[in-house]
Residue, then its C-alpha position, 0 to 999 in steps of 0.5 A: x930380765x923380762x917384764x910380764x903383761x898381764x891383762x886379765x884382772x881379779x879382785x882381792x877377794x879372788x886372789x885370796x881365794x885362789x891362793x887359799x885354794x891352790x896355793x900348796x901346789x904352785x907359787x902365786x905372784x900378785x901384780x899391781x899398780x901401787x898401793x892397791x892392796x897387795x899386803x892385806x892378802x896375808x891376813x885375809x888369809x889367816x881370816x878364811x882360815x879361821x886363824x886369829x893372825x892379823x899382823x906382824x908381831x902377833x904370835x897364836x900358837x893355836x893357828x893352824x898356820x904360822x904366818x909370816x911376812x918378809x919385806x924382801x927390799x929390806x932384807x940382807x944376809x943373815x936376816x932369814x938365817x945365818x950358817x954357823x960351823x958345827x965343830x963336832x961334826x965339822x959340818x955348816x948348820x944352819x941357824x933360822x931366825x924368827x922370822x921364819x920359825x922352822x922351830x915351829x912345825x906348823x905349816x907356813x903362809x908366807x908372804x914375799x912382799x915387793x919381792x922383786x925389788x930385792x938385793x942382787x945377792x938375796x934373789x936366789x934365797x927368795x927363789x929358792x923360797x918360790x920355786x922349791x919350798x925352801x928356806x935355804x937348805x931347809x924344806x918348809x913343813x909340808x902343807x906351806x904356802x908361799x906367795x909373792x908380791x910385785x908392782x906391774x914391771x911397766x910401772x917403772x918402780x924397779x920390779x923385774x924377774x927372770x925369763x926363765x923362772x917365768x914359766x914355774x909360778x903363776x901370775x896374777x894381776x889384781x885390780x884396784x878395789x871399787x872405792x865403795x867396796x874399799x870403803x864398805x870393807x877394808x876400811x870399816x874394818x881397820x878403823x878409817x873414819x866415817x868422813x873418808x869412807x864417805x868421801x870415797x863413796x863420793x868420788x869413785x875417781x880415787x879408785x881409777x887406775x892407769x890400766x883401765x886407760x885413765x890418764x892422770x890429765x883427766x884423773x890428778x889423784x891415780x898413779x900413772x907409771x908414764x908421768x914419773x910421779x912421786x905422790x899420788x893417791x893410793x888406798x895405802x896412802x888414804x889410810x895413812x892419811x886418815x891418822x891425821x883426820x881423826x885427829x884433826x881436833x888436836x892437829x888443827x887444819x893447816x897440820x891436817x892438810x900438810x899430813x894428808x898431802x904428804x901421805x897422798x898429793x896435793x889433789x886430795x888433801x884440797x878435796x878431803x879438806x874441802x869435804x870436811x868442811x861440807x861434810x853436814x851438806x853433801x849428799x850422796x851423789x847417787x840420791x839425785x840420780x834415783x830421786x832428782x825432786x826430793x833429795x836436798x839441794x845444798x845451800x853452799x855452792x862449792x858443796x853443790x859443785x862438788x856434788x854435781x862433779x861427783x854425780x857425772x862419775x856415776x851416770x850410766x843411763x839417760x834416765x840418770x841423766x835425765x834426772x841429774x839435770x832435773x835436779x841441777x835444774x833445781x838451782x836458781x844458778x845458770x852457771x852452776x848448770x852450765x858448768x855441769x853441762x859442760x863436764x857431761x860433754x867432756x867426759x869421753x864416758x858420758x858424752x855420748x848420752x850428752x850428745x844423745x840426750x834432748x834435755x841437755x841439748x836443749x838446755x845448751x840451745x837456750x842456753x848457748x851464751x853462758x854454755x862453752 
């Protein structure tokens, strides 16, 4: 088995397109760190297609496409069809199951989840399903669609593939969604809660990735395939999370909090939890960088510190930093200043406008003996 290195990325809204564009003629294998996304391609599918599917177990006999979704690791023998002797003919026929309903003469668009993750003994179906349009001895209706899933082989989660299958399907590796349009899109759509929406508007480092070069010493919540991790924090993960914070009223603190590092780790639930209980006094971090002398200081100091943490994530220019430290300025604490200083100079993406910046470097001359 050989591992594939990709590096030239696209967003889900592209992959989507891609695969609606080209998807009848070749065979779309999506690429990816851990819950970036990868299952949601299905039922944007059914949406470009104007189809009213949107999840396992809907059933619209008006669709233009029959969807269907195979969990491949959790697939044995007979699950997709079983062989069954005819007695008449004294031949095998072959028996579908529902899953993919070739009783149903509609084109298919079906989705091989992890499917490089599946049982020695199911490859060569799902192979066969890749590479020739077929379900067993079956050929799909004309029209079909198939596509498949797979974590990043470097992520060391136990996807492979054959060298020699390589060159018949086209690989394609998804980057992870910007927190904010993640927040804005998927997660408005699907029900999230208003306070993790915004909580992940207010911390783009959720969205970081591994492949980019982030390394989880400087990032606690991302995967990383280098630190064998068990939790983590993916989109996936936030939106099982969620379950237990819009109903925080019935489960109290302490069972939300368990709930929330559970489905992610415990980085997140420290700071959702903590978001929550500040949600009314944080702002948006993006305001200070546009407006430094009117947007509203936070009287709390852990919801200012967590806001001037969030606010270095998104500094780009010496004008934004510039008025970032116009509006931390604003507090009457020198070490609340000191202890933003200190994370501009820090951050390998900011220190360079620090080190160029005559406001923050003054700030540290004047200073220099609560400064590091």
């Amino acid at each position: 088995m050989t591992a594939i290195n990709i590096r030239r990325t696209v967003d889900i809204n592209g992959a989507v397109r891609l695969i609606q564009t080209v998807g009848e003629t070749v065979t779309i294998i999506l690429l990816s760190e851990p819950g970036v996304g990868k299952t949601s391609t299905l039922s944007m599918l059914a949406a470009a297609y104007g189809d009213k599917w949107r999840k396992v177990g809907d059933n619209y006999p008006n669709d233009k496409y029959q969807y269907c979704y195979v969990d491949c690791p959790n697939k044995r023998d007979g699950d997709l069809f079983i062989n069954m002797p005819e007695r008449q003919t004294q031949t095998i026929e072959q028996y579908t199951t529902s899953v993919v309903d070739m009783n149903d003469l509609r084109p298919k668009v079906i989705l091989l989840d992890e499917a490089f993750k599946t049982l020695k003994s199911m490859r060569p179906l799902f192979t066969r399903l890749i590479l020739e349009r077929c379900l067993g001895d079956k050929p799909l209706p004309k029209g079909s669609i198939v596509y498949a899933t797979s974590n990043n082989p470097e992520d060391g989660v136990g996807d492979s593939f054959a060298g020699h299958e390589g060159d018949r399907v086209v690989f394609i590796n998804l980057r992870k969604t910007k927190t904010d349009e993640w927040a804005d899109g998927w997660a408005t759509e699907n029900g999230i809660s208003a306070i993790t929406r915004t909580c992940m508007r207010m911390n783009p480092r959720l969205g970081a990735s591994y492949m980019d070069g982030v390394k989880t010493a400087d990032n606690p919540f991302i995967f990383n395939p280098t630190t064998n991790q068990f939790r983590f924090v993916s989109y996936r993960g936030i939106a099982m999370a969620d379950v237990a914070v819009r109903n925080r009223a019935v489960l109290g603190e302490e069972l939300m909090a368990a709930h929330i590092e559970g489905a992610t780790n415990a980085a997140y639930a420290q700071l959702l939890t903590s978001f929550i209980k500040m949600a009314d006094e944080l702002v948006d971090p993006s305001q200070p960088l546009k407006d430094p002398v009117n947007t509203p200081l936070p009287a709390n100091p852990a919801a200012l510190i967590m806001l001037a943490y969030n606010m270095v994530d998104l500094i780009d220019s010496q004008t934004e930093l510039n008025n970032a430290i116009d509006y931390m300025g604003r507090s009457n604490s020198r070490e609340m200043q000191s202890m933003f200083m200190s994370w501009v100079s820090d951050n390998k993406r900011t220190a360079k406008l620090g080190a160029a910046n005559s406001k923050l470097q003054n700030w540290m001359v004047k200073n220099y003996r609560i400064a590091k």
